[in-house]
Z-matrix of the N, CA and C atoms (Angstrom, degrees):
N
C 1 1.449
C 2 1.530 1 109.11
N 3 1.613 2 111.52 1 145.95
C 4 1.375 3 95.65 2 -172.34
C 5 2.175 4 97.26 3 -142.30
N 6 0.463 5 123.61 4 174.45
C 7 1.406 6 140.74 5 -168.72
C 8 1.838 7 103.26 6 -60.89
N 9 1.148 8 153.63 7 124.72
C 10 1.376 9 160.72 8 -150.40
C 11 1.871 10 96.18 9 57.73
N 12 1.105 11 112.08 10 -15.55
C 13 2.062 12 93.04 11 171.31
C 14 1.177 13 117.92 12 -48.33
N 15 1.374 14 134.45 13 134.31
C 16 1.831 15 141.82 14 179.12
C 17 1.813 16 82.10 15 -93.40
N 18 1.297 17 101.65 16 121.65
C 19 1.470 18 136.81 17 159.07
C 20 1.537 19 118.76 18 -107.04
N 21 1.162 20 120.02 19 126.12
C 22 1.373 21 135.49 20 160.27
C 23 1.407 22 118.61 21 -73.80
N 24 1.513 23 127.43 22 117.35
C 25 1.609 24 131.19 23 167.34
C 26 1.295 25 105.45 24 -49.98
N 27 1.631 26 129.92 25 114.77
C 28 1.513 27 123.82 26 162.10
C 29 1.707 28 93.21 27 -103.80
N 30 0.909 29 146.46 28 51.98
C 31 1.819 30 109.70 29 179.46
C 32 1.969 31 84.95 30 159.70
N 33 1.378 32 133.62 31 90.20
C 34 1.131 33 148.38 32 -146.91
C 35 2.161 34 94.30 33 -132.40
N 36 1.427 35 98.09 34 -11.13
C 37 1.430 36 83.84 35 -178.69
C 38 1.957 37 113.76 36 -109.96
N 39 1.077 38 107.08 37 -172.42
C 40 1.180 39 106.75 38 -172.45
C 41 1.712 40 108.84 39 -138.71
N 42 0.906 41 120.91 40 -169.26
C 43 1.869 42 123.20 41 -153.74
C 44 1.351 43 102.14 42 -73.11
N 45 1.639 44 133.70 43 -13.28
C 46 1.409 45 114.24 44 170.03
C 47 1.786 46 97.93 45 -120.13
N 48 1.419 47 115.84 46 48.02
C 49 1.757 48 114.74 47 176.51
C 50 1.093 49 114.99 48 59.30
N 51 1.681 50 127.82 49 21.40
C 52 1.382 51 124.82 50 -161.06
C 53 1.716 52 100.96 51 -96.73
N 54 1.161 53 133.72 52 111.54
C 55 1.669 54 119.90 53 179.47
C 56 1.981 55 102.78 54 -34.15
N 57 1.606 56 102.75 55 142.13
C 58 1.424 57 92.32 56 170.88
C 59 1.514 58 116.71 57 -106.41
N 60 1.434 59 122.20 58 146.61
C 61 1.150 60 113.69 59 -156.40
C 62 1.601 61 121.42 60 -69.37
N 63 1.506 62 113.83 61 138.18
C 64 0.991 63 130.92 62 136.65
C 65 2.084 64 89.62 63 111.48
N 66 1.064 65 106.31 64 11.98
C 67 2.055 66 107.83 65 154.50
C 68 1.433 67 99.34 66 -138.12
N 69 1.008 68 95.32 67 173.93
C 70 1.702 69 119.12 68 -163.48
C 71 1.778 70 87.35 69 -156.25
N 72 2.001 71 97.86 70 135.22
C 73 1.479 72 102.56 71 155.40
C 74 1.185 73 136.38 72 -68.82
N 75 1.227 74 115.59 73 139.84
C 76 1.561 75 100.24 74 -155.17
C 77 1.508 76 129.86 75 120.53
N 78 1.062 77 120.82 76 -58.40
C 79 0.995 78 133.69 77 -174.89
C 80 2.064 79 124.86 78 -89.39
N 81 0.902 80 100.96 79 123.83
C 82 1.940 81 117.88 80 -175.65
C 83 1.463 82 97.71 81 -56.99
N 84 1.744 83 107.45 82 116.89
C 85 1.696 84 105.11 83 144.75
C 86 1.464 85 96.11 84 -135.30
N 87 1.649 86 97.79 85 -173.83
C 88 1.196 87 117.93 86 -144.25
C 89 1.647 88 97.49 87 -127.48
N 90 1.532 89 125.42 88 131.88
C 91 1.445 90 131.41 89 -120.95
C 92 2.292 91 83.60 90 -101.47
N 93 1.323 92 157.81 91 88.37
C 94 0.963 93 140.47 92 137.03
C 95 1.301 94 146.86 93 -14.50
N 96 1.174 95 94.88 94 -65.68
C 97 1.691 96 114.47 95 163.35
C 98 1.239 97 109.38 96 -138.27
N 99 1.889 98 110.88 97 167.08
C 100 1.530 99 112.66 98 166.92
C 101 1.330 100 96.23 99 -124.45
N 102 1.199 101 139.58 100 142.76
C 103 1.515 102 134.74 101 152.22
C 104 1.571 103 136.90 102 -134.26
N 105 0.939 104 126.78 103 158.65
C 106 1.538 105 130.19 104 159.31
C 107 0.857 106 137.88 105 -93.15
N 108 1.652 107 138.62 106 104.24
C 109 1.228 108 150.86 107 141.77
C 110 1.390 109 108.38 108 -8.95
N 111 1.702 110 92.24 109 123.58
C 112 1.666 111 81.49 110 175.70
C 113 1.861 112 116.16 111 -68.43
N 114 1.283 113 118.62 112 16.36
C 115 1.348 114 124.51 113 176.15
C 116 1.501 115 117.80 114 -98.77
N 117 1.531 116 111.06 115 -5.47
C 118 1.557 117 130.90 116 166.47
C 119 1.337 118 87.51 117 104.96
N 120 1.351 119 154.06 118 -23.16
C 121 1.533 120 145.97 119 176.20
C 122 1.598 121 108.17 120 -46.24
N 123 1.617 122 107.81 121 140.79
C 124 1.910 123 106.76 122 -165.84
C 125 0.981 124 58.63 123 -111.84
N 126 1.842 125 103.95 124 162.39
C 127 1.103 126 103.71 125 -166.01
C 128 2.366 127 77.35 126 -165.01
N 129 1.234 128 119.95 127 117.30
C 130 1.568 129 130.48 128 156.03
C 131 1.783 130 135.74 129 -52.08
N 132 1.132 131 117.58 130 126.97
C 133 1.040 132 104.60 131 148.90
C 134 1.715 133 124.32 132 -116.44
N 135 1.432 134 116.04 133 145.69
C 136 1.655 135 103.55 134 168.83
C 137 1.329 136 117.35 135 -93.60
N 138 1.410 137 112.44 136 174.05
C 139 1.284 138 138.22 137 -158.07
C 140 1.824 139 78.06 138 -103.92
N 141 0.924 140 125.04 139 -44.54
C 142 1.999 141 128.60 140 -148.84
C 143 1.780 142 82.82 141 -92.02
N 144 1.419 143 138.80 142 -7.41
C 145 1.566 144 105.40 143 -165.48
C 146 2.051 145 76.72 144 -154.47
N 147 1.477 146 81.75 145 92.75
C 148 1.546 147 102.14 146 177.34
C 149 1.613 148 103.34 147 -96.04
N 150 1.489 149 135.33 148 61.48
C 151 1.184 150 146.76 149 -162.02
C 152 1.411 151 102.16 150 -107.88
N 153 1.309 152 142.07 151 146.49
C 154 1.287 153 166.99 152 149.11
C 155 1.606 154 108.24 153 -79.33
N 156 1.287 155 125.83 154 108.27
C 157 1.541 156 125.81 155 169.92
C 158 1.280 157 125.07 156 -155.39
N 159 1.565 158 128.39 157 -172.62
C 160 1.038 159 99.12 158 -163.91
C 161 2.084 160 82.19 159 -108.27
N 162 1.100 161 97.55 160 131.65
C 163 1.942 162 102.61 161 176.95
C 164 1.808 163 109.64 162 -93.82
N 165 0.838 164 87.20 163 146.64
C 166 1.880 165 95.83 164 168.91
C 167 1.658 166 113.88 165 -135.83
N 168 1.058 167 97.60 166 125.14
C 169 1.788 168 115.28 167 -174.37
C 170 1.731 169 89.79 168 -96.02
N 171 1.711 170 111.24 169 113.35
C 172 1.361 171 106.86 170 -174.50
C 173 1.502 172 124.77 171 -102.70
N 174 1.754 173 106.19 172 12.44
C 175 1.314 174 107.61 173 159.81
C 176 1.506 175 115.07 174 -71.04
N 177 1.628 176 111.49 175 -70.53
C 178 0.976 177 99.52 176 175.77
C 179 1.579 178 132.83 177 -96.24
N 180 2.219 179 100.38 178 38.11
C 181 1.497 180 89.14 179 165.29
C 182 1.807 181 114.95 180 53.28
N 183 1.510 182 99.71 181 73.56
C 184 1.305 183 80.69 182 -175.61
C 185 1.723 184 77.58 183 -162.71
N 186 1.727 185 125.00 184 110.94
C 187 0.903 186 136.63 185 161.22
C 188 1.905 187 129.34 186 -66.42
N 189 1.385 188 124.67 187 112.46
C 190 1.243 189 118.46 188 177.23
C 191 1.227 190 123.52 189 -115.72
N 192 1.387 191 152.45 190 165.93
C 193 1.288 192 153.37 191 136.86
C 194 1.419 193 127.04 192 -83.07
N 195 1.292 194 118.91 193 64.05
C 196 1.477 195 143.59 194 -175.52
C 197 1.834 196 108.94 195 -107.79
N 198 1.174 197 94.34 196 164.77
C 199 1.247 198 126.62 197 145.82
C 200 1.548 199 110.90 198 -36.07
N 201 1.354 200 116.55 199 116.60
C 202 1.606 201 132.84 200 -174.67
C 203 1.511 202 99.49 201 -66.49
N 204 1.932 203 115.31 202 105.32
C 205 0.906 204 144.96 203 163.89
C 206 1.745 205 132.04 204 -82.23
N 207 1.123 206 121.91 205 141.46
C 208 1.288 207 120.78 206 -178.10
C 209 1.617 208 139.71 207 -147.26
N 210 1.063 209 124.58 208 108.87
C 211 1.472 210 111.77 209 -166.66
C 212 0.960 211 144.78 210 -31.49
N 213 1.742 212 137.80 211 102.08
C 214 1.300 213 117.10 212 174.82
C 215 1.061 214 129.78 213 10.91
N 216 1.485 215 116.42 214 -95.66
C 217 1.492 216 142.97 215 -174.36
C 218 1.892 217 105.55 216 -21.08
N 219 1.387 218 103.53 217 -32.14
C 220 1.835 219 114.03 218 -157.18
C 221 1.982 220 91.05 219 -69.10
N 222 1.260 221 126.68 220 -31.28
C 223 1.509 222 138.28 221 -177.11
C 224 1.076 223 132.97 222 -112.25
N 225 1.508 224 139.81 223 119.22
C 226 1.443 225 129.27 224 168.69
C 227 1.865 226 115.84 225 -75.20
N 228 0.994 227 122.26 226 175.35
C 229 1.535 228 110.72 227 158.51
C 230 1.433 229 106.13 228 -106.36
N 231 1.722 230 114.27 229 153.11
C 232 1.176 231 119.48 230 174.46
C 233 1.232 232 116.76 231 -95.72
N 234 1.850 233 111.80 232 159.71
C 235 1.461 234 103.35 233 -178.03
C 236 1.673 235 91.82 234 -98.13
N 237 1.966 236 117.14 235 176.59
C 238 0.962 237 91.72 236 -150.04
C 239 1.405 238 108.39 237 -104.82
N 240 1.499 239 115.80 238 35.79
C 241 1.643 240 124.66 239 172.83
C 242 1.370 241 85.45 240 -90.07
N 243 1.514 242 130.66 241 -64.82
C 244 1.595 243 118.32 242 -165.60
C 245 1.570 244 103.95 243 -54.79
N 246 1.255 245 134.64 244 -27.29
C 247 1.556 246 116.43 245 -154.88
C 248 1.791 247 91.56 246 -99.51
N 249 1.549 248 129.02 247 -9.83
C 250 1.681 249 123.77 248 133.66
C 251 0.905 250 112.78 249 -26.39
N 252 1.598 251 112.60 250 -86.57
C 253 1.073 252 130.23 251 -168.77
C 254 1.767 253 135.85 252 -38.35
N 255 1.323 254 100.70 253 -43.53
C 256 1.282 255 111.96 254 164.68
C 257 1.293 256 125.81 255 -78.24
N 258 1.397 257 118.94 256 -25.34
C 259 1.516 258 118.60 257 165.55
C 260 0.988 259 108.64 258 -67.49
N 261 0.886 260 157.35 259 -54.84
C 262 1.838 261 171.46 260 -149.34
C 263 1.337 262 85.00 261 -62.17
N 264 1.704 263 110.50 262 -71.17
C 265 1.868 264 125.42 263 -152.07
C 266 1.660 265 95.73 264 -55.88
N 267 1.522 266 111.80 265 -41.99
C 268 1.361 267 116.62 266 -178.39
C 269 1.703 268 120.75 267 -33.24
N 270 1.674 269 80.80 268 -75.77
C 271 1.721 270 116.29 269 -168.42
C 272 1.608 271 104.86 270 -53.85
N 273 1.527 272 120.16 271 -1.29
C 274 2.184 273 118.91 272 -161.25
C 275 1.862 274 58.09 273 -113.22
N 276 0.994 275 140.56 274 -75.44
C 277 1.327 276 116.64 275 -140.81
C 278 1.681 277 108.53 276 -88.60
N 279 1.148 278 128.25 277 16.96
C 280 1.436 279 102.01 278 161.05
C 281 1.519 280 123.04 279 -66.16
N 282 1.155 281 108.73 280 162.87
C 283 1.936 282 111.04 281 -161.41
C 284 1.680 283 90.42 282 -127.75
N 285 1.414 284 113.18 283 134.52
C 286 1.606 285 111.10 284 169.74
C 287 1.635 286 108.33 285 -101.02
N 288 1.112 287 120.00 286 75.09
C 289 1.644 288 121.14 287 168.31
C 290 1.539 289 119.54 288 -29.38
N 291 0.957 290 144.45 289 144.58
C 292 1.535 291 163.59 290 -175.54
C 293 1.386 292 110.33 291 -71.36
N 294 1.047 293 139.56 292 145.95
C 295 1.458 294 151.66 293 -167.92
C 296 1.729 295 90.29 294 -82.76
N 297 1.141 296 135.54 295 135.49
C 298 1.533 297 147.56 296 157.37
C 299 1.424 298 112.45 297 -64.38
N 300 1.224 299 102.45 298 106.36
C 301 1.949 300 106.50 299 -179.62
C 302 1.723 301 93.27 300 -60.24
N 303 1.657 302 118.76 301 124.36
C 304 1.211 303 88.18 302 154.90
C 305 1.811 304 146.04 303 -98.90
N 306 1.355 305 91.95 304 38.47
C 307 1.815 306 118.95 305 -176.56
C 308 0.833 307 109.18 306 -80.35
């Protein structure tokens, strides 16, 4: 995987089934960076979740205040008939919600 690759979320939860914030399985982003932990863990950033936080790499236990990072393993890459495909499926189901009267 390399940096502009469209990756698919397979694996959105974390060690007690809790969704982790800010991907969802399922859903297409778009690859920023790739990197290595100096503990050998690859480790993503997206282009779609431009977040500031504090990350922890839990091999080697090592707390940062970066850019919201994420494990390889959490995404496959798509080839580029499926990543058609899923834009298309996307774009039929967006919903335009109603403005909230506030009266």
């Amino acid at each position: 995987m390399n940096p502009g690759d469209k990756v698919i979320c397979i694996n959105d939860n974390n060690l007690y089934r809790i969704p982790v914030r800010s991907i969802c399985t399922g859903i297409i982003y778009t690859l920023s960076d790739v990197f290595k932990c100096s503990c050998g863990n690859v480790y993503v950033q997206l282009v779609e979740v431009d977040k500031i936080f504090n990350m922890w790499c839990p091999k080697c236990d090592v707390f940062r205040y970066t850019k919201m990072f994420f494990h390889i393993k959490r995404f496959r890459l798509l080839d580029q008939a499926e990543n058609t495909e899923k834009e298309c499926d996307s774009a039929k189901t967006r919903v335009k919600l109603p403005l909230l009267n506030p009266n």
